[in-house]
LUMVEX-358538 format. One record per residue (C-alpha): residue in one letter; z negated, x negated, y; residue number from 1. Coordinates in nm, 3 decimals. Last residue first. Layout:
N
A:Z:X:Y:NUM
...
***
This chain:
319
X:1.302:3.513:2.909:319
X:1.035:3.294:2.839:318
X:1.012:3.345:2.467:317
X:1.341:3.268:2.444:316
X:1.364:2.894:2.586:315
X:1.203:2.757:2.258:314
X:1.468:2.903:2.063:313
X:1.710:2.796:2.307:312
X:1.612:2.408:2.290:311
X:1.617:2.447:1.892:310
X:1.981:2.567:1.918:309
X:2.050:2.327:2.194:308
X:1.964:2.026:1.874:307
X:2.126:2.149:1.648:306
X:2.501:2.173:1.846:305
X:2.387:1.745:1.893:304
X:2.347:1.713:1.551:303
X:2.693:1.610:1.444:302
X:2.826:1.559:1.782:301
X:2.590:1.272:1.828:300
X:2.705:1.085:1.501:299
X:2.454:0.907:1.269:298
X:2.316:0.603:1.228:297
X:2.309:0.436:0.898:296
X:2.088:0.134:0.936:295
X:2.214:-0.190:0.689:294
X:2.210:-0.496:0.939:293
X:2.601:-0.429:1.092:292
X:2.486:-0.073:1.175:291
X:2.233:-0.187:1.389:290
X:2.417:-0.464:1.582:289
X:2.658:-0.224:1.652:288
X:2.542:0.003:1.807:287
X:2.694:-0.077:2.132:286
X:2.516:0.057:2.430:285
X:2.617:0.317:2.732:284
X:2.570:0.087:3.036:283
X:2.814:0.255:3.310:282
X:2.753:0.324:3.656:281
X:2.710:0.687:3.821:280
X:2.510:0.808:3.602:279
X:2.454:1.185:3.503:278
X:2.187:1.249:3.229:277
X:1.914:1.355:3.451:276
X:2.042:1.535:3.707:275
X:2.169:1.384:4.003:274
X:2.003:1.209:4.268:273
X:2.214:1.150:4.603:272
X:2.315:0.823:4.685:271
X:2.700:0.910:4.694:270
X:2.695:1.269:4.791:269
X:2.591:1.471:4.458:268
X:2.929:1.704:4.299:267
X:2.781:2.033:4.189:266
X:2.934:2.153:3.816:265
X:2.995:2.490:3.679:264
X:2.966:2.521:3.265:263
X:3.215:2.705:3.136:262
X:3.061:3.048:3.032:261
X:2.846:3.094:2.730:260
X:2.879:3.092:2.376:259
X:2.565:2.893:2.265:258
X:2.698:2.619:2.141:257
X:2.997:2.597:2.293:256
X:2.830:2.608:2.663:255
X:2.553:2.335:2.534:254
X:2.891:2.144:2.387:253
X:3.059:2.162:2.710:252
X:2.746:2.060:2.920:251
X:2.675:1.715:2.731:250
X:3.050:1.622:2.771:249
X:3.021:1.667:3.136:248
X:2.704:1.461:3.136:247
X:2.962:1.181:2.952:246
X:2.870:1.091:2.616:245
X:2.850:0.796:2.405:244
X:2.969:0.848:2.032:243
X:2.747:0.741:1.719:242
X:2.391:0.746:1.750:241
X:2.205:0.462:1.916:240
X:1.906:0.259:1.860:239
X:2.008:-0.079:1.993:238
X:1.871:-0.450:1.847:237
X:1.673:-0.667:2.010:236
X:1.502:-0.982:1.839:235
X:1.418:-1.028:1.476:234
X:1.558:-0.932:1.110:233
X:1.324:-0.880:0.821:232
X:1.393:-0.480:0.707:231
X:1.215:-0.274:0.544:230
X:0.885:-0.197:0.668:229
X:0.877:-0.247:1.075:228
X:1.231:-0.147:1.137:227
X:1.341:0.070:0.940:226
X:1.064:0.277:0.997:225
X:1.125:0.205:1.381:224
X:1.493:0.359:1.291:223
X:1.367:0.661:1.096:222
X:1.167:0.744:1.414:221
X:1.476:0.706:1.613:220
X:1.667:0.915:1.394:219
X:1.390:1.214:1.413:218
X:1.419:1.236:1.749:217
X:1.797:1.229:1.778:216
X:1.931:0.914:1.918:215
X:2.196:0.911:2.278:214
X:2.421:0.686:2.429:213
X:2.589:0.766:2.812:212
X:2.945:0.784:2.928:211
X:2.987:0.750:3.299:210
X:2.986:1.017:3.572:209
X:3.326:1.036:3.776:208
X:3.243:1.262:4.059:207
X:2.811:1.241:4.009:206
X:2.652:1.526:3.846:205
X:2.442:1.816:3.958:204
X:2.472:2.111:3.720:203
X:2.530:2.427:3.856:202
X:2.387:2.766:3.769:201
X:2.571:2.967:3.500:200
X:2.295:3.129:3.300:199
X:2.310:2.933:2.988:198
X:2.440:2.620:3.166:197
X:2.174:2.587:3.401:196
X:1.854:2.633:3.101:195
X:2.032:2.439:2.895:194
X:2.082:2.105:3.086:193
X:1.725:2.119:3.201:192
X:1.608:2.143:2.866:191
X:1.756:1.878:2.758:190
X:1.585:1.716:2.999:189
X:1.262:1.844:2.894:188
X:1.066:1.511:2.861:187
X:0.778:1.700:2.664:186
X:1.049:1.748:2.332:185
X:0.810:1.896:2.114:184
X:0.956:2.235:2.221:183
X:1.278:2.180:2.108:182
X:1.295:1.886:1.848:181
X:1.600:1.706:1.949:180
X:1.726:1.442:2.204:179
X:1.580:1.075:2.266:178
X:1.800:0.872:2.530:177
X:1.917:0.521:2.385:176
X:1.604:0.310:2.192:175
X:1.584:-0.007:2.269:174
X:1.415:-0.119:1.986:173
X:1.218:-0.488:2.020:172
X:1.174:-0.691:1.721:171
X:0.900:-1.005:1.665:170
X:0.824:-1.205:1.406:169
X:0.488:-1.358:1.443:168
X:0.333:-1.533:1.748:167
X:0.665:-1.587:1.928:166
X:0.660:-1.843:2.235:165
X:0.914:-1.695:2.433:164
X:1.001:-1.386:2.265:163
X:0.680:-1.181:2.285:162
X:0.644:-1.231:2.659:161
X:1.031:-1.152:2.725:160
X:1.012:-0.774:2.580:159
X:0.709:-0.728:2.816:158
X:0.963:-0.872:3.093:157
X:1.264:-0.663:3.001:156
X:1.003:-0.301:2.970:155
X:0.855:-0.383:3.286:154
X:1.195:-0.452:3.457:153
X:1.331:-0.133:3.335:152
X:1.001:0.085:3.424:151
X:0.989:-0.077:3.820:150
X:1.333:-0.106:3.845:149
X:1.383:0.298:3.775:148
X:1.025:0.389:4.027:147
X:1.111:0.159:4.296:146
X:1.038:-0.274:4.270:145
X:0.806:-0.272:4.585:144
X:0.646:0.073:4.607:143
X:0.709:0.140:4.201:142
X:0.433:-0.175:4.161:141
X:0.201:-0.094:4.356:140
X:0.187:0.289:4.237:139
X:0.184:0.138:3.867:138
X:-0.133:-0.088:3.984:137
X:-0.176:-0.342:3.678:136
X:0.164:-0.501:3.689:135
X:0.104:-0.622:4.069:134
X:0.406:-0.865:4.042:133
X:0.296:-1.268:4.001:132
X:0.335:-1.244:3.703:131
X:0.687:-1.251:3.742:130
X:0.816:-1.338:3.337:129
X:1.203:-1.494:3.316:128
X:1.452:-1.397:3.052:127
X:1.530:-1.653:2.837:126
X:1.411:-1.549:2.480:125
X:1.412:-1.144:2.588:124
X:1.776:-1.172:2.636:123
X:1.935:-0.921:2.812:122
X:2.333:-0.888:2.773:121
X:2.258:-1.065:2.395:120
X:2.184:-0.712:2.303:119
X:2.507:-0.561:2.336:118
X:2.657:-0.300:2.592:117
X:2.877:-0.044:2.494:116
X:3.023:-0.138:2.784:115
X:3.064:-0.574:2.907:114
X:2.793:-0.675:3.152:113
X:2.832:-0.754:3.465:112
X:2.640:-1.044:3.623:111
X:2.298:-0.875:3.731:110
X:2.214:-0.746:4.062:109
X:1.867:-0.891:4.184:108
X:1.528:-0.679:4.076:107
X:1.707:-0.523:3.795:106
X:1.742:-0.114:3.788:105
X:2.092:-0.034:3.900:104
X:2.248:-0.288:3.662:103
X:2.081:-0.045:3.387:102
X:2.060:-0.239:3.078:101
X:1.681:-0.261:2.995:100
X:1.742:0.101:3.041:99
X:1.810:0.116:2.710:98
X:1.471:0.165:2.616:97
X:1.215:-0.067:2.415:96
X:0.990:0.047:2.115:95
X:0.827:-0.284:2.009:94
X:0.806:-0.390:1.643:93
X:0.567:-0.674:1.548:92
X:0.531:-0.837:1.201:91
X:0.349:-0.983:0.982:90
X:0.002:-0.903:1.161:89
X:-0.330:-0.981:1.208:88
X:-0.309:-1.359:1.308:87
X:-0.201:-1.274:1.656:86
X:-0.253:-0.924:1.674:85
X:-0.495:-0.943:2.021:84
X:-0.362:-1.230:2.152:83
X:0.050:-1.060:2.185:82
X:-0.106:-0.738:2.239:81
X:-0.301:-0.863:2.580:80
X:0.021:-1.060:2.683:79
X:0.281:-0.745:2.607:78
X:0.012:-0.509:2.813:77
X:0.026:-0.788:3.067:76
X:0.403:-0.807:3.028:75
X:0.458:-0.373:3.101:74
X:0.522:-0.127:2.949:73
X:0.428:-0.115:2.576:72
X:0.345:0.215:2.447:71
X:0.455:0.271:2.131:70
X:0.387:-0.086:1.968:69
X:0.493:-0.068:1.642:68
X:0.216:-0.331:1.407:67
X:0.314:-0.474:1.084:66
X:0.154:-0.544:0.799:65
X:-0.207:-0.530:0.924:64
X:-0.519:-0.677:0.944:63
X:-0.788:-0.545:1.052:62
X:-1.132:-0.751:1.097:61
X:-1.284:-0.581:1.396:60
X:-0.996:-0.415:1.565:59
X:-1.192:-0.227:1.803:58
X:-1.334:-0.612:1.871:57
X:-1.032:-0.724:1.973:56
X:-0.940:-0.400:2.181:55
X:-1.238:-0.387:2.397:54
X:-1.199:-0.833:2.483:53
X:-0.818:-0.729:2.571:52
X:-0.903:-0.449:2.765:51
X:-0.534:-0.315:2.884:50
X:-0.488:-0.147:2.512:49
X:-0.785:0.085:2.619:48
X:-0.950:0.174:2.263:47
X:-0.987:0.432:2.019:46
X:-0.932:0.311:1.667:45
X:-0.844:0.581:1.438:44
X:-0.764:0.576:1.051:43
X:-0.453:0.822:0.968:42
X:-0.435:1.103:0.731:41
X:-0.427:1.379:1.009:40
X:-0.209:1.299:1.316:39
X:-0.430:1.111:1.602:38
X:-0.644:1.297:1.801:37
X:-0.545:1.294:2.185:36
X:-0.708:1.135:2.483:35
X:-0.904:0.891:2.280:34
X:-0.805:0.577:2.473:33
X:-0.513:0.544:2.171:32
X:-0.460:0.302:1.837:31
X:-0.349:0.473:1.526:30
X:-0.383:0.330:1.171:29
X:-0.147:0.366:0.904:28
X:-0.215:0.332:0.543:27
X:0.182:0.357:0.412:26
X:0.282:0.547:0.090:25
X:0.630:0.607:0.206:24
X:0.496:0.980:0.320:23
X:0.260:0.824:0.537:22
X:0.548:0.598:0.715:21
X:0.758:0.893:0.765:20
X:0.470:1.106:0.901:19
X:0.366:0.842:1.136:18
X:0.751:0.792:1.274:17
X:0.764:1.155:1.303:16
X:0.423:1.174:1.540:15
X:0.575:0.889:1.751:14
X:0.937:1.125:1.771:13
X:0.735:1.344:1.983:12
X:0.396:1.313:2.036:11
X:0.096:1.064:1.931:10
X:0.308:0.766:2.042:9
X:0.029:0.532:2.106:8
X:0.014:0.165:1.925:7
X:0.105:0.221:1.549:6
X:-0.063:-0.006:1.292:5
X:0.091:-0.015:0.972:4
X:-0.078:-0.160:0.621:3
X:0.133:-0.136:0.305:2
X:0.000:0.000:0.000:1
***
């Protein structure tokens, strides 16, 4: 029986992944503040992941066969981690995001990057750490870098402080945009989408939005599986279904889905917000990295049509 230590992710696709790994015959053990109780089954530690000397001795002698780290923001919560479960585990799997990508969310403009975008367009190994950035005051930290630079960068720097001077093997997931699961999906974008289209209100996207890559909740949990108990590769790799949409592309299949009107559209001045899946710059990811080590990822049209359904079942209730 394998030992797994999961870091947050309590909801959503993190309550999946623990399910997955119980039913492979897993011990897991949850760490959290104590805010929520952890999915039956599993052992709890409650403890603030920022308090390195509170964590290590939470941990008391654990040891584990590999650790996913849930909730990893930002390079001092990558620094505490990286003492804490040195020596306790085999292996380390971070859940990234794409939006390590975004050339509209690095503190300088990036050289531009070839789309699908690979891993080896940020690399953890060489990318530079700024401790010197308030990393321990969010609202600090979004007033100098902005809220999108402030979660990217965080995310590419926590990434860089396992790589650099590895303590065990390390993997980061950058997971694309999570979709599925109706009501258990708390970021409600996809929500957004359906609620417009279904009663013809218009969606705000930019003139000539770009494509953009998108997982399934329960893929992305399979993926992290993957990840942390059958597999032995290291560094970045994507998590992305099959086919990169446009927001336009998104709409269609909500209106085919559920047999409503073509969906109407509101064109955003240049620096205007759109909604959430409409970019105006291009960093859908290649998948390939994935599918070349042994993953099968799926296809976004193929549970895409699913996925609306589930978002209108939760929507009826309300209306």
């Amino acid at each position: 029986m394998a030992q797994i230590c999961v870091i947050g992710g309590n909801r959503y696709f993190g309550r999946h992944l623990i399910h997955l790994l119980q039913e492979a015959g897993n011990r897991v053990t949850v760490i959290n503040r104590g805010s929520a109780p952890p999915p039956p089954g599993t052992d709890h530690v409650v403890a603030d992941r920022e308090d390195e000397k509170a964590l290590t001795r939470a941990l008391g002698g654990r040891a584990f066969d590999a650790v996913v780290d849930q909730v990893c923001y930002t390079p001092v919560h990558a620094a505490v981690a990286r003492r804490a479960f040195t020596g306790r585990t085999a292996r380390y799997v971070m859940t990234s995001t794409m939006e390590v990508y975004d050339p509209a969310a690095f503190p300088a403009p990036p050289p531009p990057a070839a789309v699908p975008v690979s891993e080896d367009a940020v690399d953890p190994a060489s990318y530079p750490v700024r401790w010197d950035l308030p990393w321990r005051s969010s609202e600090a930290l979004t007033r100098l870098l902005g809220e999108a630079t402030s979660y990217a960068e965080g995310k590419r720097q926590a990434e860089a402080v396992f790589s650099h001077d590895p303590a065990f093997p390390f993997v980061s997931v950058r997971s694309a945009h999570v979709l599925g699961g109706g009501a258990r999906d708390f970021t409600e974008r996809l929500r957004h989408y359906v609620e417009r289209v279904t009663v013809g209100l218009p969606v705000a996207v930019h003139r000539d939005p770009a494509r953009t890559s998108f997982i399934h909740h329960e893929e992305i949990a399979a993926l992290l599986h993957w990840a942390a108990t059958r597999a032995v590769f290291t560094g970045p790799v994507n998590a992305a279904s099959h086919g990169a949409l446009t927001v336009t592309d998104l709409c269609e299949v909500i209106a085919t889905t559920t047999a409503s009107p073509a969906p109407a559209y509101r064109i955003v001045p240049g620096g205007e917000p759109a909604s959430p899946f409409s970019f105006d710059r291009p960093y859908a990811m290649s998948n390939a990295r994935a599918t070349a080590l042994g993953f099968p990822l799926t296809k976004v049209t193929d549970w895409l049509p699913q996925a609306v359904a589930e978002t209108i079942a939760d929507l009826l209730p309300e209306r």
